[in-house]
N, C-alpha and C positions, 0 to 999 in steps of 0.2 A: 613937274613944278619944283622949281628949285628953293632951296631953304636960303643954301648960304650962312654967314653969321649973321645975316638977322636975326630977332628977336621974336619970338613965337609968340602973340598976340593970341585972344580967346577965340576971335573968329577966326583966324587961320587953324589953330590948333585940333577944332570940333572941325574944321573943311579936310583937313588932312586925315584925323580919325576916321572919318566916313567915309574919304578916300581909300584908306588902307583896310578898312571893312567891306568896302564892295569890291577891291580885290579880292578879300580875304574868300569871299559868299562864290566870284566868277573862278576860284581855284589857281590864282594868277599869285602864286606865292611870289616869285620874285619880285614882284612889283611892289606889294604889299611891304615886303621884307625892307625895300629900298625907306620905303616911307619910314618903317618905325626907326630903322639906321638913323634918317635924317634927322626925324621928330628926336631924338634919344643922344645926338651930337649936340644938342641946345639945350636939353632937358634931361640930365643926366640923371638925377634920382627920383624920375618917374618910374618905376619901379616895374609897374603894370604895364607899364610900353613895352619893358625887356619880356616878360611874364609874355606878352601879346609876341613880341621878336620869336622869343625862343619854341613857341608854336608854330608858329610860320617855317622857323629853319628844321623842326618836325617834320612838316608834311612834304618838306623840299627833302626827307629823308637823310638831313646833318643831324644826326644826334649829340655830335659833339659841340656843334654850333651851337645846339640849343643848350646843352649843358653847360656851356661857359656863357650863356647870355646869364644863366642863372644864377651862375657864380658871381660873377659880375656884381647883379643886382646884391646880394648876401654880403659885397665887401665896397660897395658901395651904402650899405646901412639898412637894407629893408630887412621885414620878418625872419629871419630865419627860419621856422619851423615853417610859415606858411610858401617861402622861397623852395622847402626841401617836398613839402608837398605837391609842387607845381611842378616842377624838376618828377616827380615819381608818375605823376602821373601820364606825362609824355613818356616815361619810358615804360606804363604799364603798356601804350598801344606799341610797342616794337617787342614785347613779351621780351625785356632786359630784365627778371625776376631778380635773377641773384645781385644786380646793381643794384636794384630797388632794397632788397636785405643789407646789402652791405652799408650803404648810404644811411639807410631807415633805424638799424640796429647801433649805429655811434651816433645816432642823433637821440635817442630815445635813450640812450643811456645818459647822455651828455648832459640832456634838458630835461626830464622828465617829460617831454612833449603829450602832445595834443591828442586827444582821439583820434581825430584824423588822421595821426604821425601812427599811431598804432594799426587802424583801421589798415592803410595801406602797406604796414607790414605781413600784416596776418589774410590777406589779399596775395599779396607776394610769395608767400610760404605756400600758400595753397592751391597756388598754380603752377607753383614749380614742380 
């Protein structure tokens, strides 16, 4: 299904979602992948598309793909703390500990961050 510059309307939007979730369920990462690309060329600070991308190029085993979808979304204006937790957390299943420290450790200084920003550091230290 092609996007094009059209304009992503509510019902396409939820057909496409569902679309790139029953890839997501059938393990058909590239396909999935194609869609949030598409979805995400027209919807650029949907935030949670990239969040949803950068998992996908996870399991397609791009760590690096997934870490600049994330970036991306961070200099595009979302959360940052909750941006740096999503990012850790894809890299907890590839046991990247010390990225997770490195990343985790300048942001918790930076920000005084979140539980969670701590949570997965002290996760990260403990598996290393």
């Amino acid at each position: 299904m092609g996007i094009g510059a059209m304009e992503i309307n509510e019902h396409l939007f939820h057909k496409l979602i569902e679309e790139a979730v029953s890839y997501e369920r059938a393990e058909k990462w590239l396909h999935a992948a194609q869609i949030y690309e598409r979805m995400l060329a027209e919807m650029p600070d949907a935030h949670y598309l990239r969040y949803n991308l950068a998992n996908v190029y996870a399991r397609l085993g791009n760590i690096n793909a997934a870490e600049n979808a994330i970036i991306t979304a961070i200099k595009e204006g979302a959360d940052e703390i909750h941006a740096y937790e999503e990012l850790c957390k894809i890299l907890l299943q590839y046991d990247e500990y010390t990225r997770i420290i490195e990343l985790l450790s300048k942001l918790a200084i930076r920000l005084h961050s979140s539980p969670g920003v701590h949570f997965l550091l002290a996760l990260a230290y403990s598996a290393q």
